[in-house]
C-alpha positions in Angstrom: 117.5 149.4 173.3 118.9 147.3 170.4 117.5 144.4 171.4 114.0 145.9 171.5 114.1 147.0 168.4 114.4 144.5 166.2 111.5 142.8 167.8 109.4 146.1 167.7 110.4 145.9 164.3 109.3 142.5 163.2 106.0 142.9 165.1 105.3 145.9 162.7 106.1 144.8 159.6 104.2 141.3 160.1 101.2 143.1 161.4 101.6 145.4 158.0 101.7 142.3 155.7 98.4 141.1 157.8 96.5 144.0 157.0 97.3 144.5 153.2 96.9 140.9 152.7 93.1 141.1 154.3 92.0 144.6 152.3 92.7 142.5 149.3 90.5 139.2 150.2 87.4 142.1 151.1 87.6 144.1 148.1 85.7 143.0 145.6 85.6 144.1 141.9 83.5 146.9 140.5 80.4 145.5 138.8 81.8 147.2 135.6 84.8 145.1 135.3 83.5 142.1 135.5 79.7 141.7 134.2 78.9 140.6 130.9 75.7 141.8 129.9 74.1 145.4 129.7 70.8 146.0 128.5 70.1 149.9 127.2 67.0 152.4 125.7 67.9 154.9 123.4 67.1 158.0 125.4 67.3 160.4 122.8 65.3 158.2 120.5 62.7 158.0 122.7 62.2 161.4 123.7 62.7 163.4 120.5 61.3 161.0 118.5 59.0 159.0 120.1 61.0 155.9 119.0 60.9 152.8 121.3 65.2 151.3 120.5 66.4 148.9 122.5 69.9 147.1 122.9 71.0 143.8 124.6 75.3 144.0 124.5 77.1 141.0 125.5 80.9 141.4 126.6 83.3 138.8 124.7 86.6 139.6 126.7 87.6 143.6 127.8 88.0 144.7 124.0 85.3 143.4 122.8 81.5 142.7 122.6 78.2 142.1 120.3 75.1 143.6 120.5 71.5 143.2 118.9 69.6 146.3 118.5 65.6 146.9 118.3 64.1 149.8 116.9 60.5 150.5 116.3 58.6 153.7 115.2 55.7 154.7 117.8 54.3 157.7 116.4 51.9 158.6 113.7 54.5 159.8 111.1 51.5 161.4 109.6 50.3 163.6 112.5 54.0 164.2 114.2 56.9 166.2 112.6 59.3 163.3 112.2 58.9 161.7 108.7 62.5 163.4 107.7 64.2 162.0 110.6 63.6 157.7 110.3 62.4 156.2 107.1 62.1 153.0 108.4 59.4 152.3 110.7 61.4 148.8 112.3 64.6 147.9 112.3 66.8 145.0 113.8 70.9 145.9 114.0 73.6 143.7 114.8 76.9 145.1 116.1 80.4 144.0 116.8 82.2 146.6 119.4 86.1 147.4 119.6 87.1 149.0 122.6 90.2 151.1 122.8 92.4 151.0 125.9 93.1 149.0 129.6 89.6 149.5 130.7 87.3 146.6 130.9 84.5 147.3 127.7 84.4 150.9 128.1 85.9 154.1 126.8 86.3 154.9 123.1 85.4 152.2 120.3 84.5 151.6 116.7 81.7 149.4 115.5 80.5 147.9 112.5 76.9 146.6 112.0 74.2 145.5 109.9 70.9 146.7 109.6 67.7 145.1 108.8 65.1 147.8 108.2 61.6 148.3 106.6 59.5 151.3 106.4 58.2 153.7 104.0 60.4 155.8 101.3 59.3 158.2 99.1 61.0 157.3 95.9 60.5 158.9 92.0 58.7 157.1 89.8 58.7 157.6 86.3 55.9 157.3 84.0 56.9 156.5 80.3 53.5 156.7 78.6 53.4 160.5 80.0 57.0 161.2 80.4 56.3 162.6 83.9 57.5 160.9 87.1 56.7 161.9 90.6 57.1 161.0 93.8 55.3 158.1 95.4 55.3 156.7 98.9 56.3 152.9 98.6 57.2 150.3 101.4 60.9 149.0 101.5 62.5 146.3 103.1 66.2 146.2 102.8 69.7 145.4 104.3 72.4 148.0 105.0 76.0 147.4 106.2 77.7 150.2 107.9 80.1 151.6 110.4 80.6 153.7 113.7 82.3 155.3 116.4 81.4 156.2 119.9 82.2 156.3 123.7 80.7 154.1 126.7 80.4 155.5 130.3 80.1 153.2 133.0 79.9 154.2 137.1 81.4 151.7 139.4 77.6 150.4 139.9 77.3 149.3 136.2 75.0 152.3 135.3 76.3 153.8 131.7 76.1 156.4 129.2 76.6 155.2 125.6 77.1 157.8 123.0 77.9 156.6 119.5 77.1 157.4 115.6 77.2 155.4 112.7 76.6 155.3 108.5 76.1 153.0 106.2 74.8 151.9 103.5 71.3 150.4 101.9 72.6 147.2 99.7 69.1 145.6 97.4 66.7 147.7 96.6 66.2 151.1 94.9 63.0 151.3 96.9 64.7 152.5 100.1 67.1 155.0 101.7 70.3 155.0 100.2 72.2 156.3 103.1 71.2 155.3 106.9 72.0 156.9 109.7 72.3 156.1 113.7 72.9 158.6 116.3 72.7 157.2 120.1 72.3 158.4 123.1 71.7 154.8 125.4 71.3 154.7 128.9 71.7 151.2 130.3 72.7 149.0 133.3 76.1 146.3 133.2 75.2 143.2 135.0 
């Protein structure tokens, strides 16, 4: 019986090896860990506001990335509700992305960005041959710089849910917003 063992024994353990050493050669990565691009619309953007925003991100290595952001006003700000919510009618933002934690671009990060935006603020103007001022609706185009926090979702698939909020701050003119805000709520693909 001892000398059946040790055979049994060997033809086990090699047939073990065999096995473990195959299931790593088939699995493959999830597309999430190691894709580098991810294109995204602002979903809440779009629906509440009827704001077309959207964002190419490129991964630089699992902590960080870059992304370009497009925003543009669709609606009538005269006939729709939404004048108080975006000033600017157009907007082009650049980000930089630090990701917190192990996992490959994802989880909880901070961002800083800069904002180029135009639109129309109503601003007060003064009159000094009356002594009133009022307030007038004038065109801006200005620069802000800002920062942000937020959290990115991704499935195994590369389907995400990016959540994230930023301020910051209008830099030239006295013509526009002083204050800017972003609030998003992207849904995107990883590939």
């Amino acid at each position: 019986m001892k000398n059946l063992f040790l055979p049994l024994f060997l033809f086990i353990s090699t047939l073990t090896f065999a096995q473990d050493s195959i299931a790593e050669q088939n699995q493959t990565p999830d597309k999430r860990d190691i894709t580098q691009n991810e294109l995204s619309i602002g979903a809440l953007n779009l629906v509440a506001f009827g704001a077309l925003d959207l964002t190419y991100e490129r991964i630089i290595d699992k902590n960080s990335s870059w992304a370009i952001e497009a925003f543009i006003q669709a609606l009538n700000k005269d006939r729709e509700a939404v004048d108080d919510a975006f000033y600017k009618d157009f907007s082009l933002t650049g980000k930089y992305k630090y990701f917190f934690g192990d996992r490959y671009a994802r989880g909880f990060y901070v961002h800083g960005f800069g904002m180029l935006s135009s639109g129309e603020y109503d601003s007060y103007v003064y009159d000094s041959t009356s002594g009133y001022g009022s307030y007038e609706d004038q065109d801006y185009t200005d620069f802000a710089l800002g920062f942000g926090v937020g959290g990115k979702f991704v499935s195994t698939g590369g389907f995400f849910l990016d959540l994230g909020a930023g301020i910051g701050r209008n830099l030239f003119t006295e013509k526009s917003p002083t204050i800017v805000g972003q609030f998003n709520v992207n849904l995107g693909f990883r590939f």
